[in-house]
Steps between C-alpha positions, in 0.01 A plus 500: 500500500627841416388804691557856369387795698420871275404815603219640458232791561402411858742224625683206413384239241625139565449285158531115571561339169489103501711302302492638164479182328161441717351736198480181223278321783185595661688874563284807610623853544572547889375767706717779556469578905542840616618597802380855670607651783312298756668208376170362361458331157288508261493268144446686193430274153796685252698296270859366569753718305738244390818608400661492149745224587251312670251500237755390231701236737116365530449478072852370444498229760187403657309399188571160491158322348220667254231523813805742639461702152113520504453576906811656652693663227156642363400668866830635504545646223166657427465567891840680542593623166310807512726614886834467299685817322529521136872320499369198694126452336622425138761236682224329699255519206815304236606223785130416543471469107792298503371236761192522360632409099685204687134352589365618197191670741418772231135659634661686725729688286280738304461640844860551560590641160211743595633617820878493340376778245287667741772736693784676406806244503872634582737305244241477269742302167649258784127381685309523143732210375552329811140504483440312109845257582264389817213466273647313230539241741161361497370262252373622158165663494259740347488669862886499583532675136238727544639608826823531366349749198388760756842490689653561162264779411575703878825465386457693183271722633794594786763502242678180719746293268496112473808324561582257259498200747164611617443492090662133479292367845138610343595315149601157693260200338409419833349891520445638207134564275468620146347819593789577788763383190308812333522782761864404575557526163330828437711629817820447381434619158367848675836531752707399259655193606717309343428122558725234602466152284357362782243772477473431139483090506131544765367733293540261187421187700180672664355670159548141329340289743208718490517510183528907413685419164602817405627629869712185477641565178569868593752313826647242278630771290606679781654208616730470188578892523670404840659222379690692204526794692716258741642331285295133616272253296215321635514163387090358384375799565361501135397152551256609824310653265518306199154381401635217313414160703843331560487168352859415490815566710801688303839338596760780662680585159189654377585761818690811456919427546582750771249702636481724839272448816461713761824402601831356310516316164279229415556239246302194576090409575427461926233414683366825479502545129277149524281611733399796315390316204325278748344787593416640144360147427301426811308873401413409138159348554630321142731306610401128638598299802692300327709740319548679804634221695751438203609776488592471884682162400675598197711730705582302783660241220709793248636705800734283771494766723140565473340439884115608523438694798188536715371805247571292210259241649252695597446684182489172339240356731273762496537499109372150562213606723369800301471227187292199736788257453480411828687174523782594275528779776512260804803296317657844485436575879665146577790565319520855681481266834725267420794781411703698778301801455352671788153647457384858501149626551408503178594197401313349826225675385533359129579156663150515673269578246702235268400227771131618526454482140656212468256349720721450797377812732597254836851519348429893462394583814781279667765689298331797641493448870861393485598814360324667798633272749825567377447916505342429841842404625742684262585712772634193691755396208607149772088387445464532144395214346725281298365595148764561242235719307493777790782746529623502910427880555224707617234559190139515471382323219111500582325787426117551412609439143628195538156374661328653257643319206400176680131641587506551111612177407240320742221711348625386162505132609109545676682458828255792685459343811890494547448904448288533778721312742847656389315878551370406869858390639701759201670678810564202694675317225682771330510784676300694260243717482219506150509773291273546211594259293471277762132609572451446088568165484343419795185651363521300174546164690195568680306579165648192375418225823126627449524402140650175549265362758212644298623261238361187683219439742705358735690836552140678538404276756854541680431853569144397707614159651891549638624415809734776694827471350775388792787654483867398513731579798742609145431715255775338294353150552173562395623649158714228425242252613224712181782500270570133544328457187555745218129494410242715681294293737076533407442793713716791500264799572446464882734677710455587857204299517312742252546562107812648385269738349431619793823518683646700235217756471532579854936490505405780205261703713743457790774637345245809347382582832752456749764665230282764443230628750391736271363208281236462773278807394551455076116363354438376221422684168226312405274210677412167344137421344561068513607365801737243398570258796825405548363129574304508175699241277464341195358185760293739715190323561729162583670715691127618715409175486854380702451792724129424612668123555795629719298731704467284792861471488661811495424791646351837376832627618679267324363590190481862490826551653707701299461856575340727232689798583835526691462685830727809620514310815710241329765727384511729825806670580511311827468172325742549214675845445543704225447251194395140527649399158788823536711368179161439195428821351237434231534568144328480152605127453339415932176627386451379192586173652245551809245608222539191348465314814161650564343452181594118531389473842154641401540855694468729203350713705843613713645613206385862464628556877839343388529748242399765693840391778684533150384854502527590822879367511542670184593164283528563130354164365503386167234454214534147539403509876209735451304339213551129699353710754231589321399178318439353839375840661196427200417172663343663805456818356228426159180392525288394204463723191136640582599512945815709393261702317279581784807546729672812244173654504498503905849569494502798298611278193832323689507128606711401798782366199457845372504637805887326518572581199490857531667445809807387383518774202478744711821308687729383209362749217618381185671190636116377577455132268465486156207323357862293316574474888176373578467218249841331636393556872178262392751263338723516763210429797402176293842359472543571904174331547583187215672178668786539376593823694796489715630180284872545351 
């Protein structure tokens, strides 16, 4: 306990600060006791000032766990930022962005970029880009981006400078979006700066893989500018983006006799050279498996020294992948196992989805707890496990996109119920929080285990007759126990005792409403005509007639227990503060997919209130979302030719789809669907409702 006595107007103050690290538990401000004259006290409710060091000692060292991050580091910094000066704010304000990219916990920083650029900062050049170098630490997103846009344009508007490692950390693959590539571009052009060829190489590689042909042929020139104006030659540069298909392997005489690489002379075809046409190859949708995996061959038997490396496989793998040739791929990752190479995370990640595809997800999900094991005790290099394929030093190789790529590769296999069981125990087995993408594909496995059990009667019945699920005492046990076989099992759409359907509606309104308060007092736009109940299958009245049968054996509770709104109450600051889902920030792609969900789950008539959060959270979403919106938005929304009639003339000539319509021009303006748009929305809805959806 520290005690620190102050004067002030009419005595002595004596502040008794606990332990500071007391503040990432169940910490409360203590009362500051005053003592008069008379040598009476009296308690008066002020805030602790914490001082600088404190606070900062506190955010480098005490955050330990992502439940730290959310509780703690939050209070403190939004609790005690506002008492510090102008030097020490902008500090506080970076290492909380910092400990908060290493969880990836991303809700919470749209109020800390706000409160960065709401006062007057002393040093303003060195705290701006300490500022976007902590930001570029969390995983690519439309949010992270955007937030890193309005830093960028407070910086203009002050006349700060960007340094060019602040330039190089925002253009990192891990970081870095098309329209970020675009402002950063713009920026240097307007100050003048001359970029690096490491500057030049992400600008090419970002405007190519988005495919923004001409921006990427402006940087490829400006790549060979460099190169003669240094006197150095790219070797297959040409060949990157040569949009002839390779079908056959040049021997090294056909090369250039001497040329010059970034550094010394150069006379003979490496690795890398091969790699690059690997690369060029594995890109050219032309150019088949098999020619691919020749070409991978070929130069292992005309160069002695050749020696693939981990890139060289994983380029060549997910060549493999991208063209379905999923066993040729497998024989690949075997051969990758059986050399001395160690693994990096992208080849892990590769490695997984290869074994997934391949139909061996237990394999898959093995590989992938090992790695974790294995980063679990990293920092103990004497307990490492004896793996030749993991390199004895501290790394993290799991990250949410790593589990992601597997959540992918289950949905493509019709492995939903695996989903479900990897997103309930994500933290506790990786360490990881969901971000959007995350949310996404949980979303579509939902919409996909209520199509596959409506494929059979059995899987109707399921959802009225099962028995409580009982758990396993291990997480890890009870997923290797589903993926025993590598086909799904009859049922797949139950989870938690209710349908998946469900569950994921209410995760999605969970993370709307305890995100976002606000959310709580958006209506909806327009209000539905046809009730469409969400228990009104294609097998509804064998469905009424199993219900009036199982009444005496289940109770009304039983049966009507999912809530139909979420409560405040659950999401209470007292029960979980700040943000219950702190690291999904919703985007175009989330909604669409929780659209989707709810016009396959027969509750059309959510969908106007979704797009009215969109709104309110000031989402730009796409054609594509809006008219899918709208096709099922007309199922509850259109009566009959002759009632739709009737209701205009009530309604001053505007039906409840109308009603929507207008609506959302007023929102979007000109970006409002097409009547083009409109026609592939309806195709679109009847392939997602056809059997074959969700099949690869």
């Amino acid at each position: 306990m520290v005690v620190v006595w102050s004067k002030e107007e009419s005595g002595f103050v004596r502040r008794v600060n606990f332990p500071y690290v007391y503040l990432f538990g169940l910490w409360r401000a203590p009362p500051k006791v005053k003592i008069n004259s008379d040598g009476f006290a009296n308690a008066h409710r002020q805030t602790l000032q914490l001082p600088a060091w404190v606070a900062f000692s506190l955010v480098c060292h005490k955050v330990q766990t992502a439940q730290d991050a959310q509780d703690g580091l939050l209070r403190l910094t939004f609790e005690h930022s506002q008492s510090l000066g102008s030097k020490d704010r902008p500090a506080l304000l970076i290492l909380t962005t910092h400990a908060l990219a290493h969880f990836d916990i991303l809700t919470p920083m749209r109020d800390i970029v706000e409160q960065f650029l709401a006062r007057t900062i002393q040093y303003p050049t060195f705290y701006f880009n300490a500022l976007l170098r902590g930001l570029s630490g969390f995983t690519r997103s439309e949010e992270a981006a955007n937030l890193a846009v309005s830093l960028l344009e407070a910086m203009s508007a002050r006349e700060v400078p960007l340094w060019l490692e602040t330039y190089r950390s925002l253009m990192r693959d891990r970081f870095v979006t098309l329209q970020l590539t675009k402002v950063l571009r713009t920026r240097m052009a307007h100050e003048g700066v001359v970029p690096t060829a490491e500057h030049l190489e992400a600008f090419l590689r970002v405007f190519s893989k988005h495919g923004a042909i001409q921006d990427s042929q402006e940087y490829l020139r400006a790549i060979r500018r460099y190169c003669i104006e240094h006197n150095l030659t790219l070797l297959q540069l040409d060949a990157a983006h040569n949009p002839r298909p390779v079908t056959s392997v040049t021997g090294p005489s056909c090369r250039l006799a001497s040329t010059k690489f970034w550094s010394g002379a150069k006379t003979s075809v490496d690795i890398f050279d091969w790699t690059t046409a690997l690369v060029s190859a594995a890109n050219d949708k032309r150019t088949s498996a098999s020619t691919l995996v020749a070409l991978f061959e070929r130069a292992r038997e005309r160069t002695k020294q050749f020696r693939p490396t981990v890139v060289t496989y994983t380029v060549l793998l997910r060549g493999l992948l991208f063209r379905g040739a999923f066993d040729e791929a497998l024989r690949v990752w075997n051969q990758l196992l059986d050399s001395e190479i160690l693994l990096d995370r992208k080849a892990l990640t590769v490695g997984v989805q290869v074994l997934t595809r391949a139909g061996h997800p237990q394999d898959a999900f093995y590989l992938l707890n090992s790695f974790m094991d294995a980063q679990r005790m990293s920092s103990h290099p004497a307990s490492l496990l004896d793996d030749k394929h993991v390199a004895p030093a501290t790394h993290h190789w799991i990250n949410i996109i790593v589990i992601n790529e597997f959540m992918v590769s289950l949905l493509r296999i019709r492995r939903p119920d695996v989903i479900f069981q990897i997103w309930d125990n994500l933290e506790q087995l990786y360490s990881v929080l969901p971000n959007e993408v995350t949310l996404n594909i949980l979303l579509k496995a939902a919409v996909l285990a209520t199509k596959m059990d409506n494929e059979s009667v059995r899987g109707t019945f399921a959802h009225l007759f099962h028995a409580p699920a009982v758990e396993s005492s291990s997480p890890i046990d009870s997923i290797m126990e589903m993926l025993q076989s590598a086909h799904p099992p009859s049922v797949v759409g139950i989870w938690r005792d209710r349908r998946a359907g469900d569950v994921a509606r209410d995760i999605f309104r969970t993370v709307m409403y305890g995100n976002w308060k606000q959310l709580l007092d958006v209506k909806s736009p327009a209000s539905v005509v046809y009730s469409k109940d969400a228990e009104a299958t294609p097998l509804y009245p064998l469905v009424e007639l199993a219900k009036s049968i199982a009444m005496p054996f289940t109770s009304r509770k039983d049966r009507d227990g999912q809530p139909k709104i979420i409560t405040v109450d659950a999401h209470s600051p007292e029960k979980k503060p700040y943000h219950p889902y702190p690291s999904i920030v919703p985007t175009d792609l989330t909604f669409s997919a929780y659209i989707q969900l709810l016009g396959l789950t027969a509750r059309s008539s959510e969908i106007s209130l979704a797009l009215a959060w969109m709104r309110a959270l000031q989402i730009k979403p796409s054609r594509k979302t809006l008219s899918i919106a709208l096709v099922f938005w007309a199922e509850v929304s259109l009566r009959g030719p002759l009632f739709e009639e009737w209701a205009e003339r009530r309604n001053k000539g505007e039906s409840e789809y109308g009603r929507l319509v207008r609506w959302m021009t007023e929102w979007v303006g000109e970006e409002a669907p097409t009547e083009v748009d409109m026609q592939k929305a309806l195709r679109a809805v009847a392939k997602m409702r056809d059997n074959s959806f969700g099949r690869s």
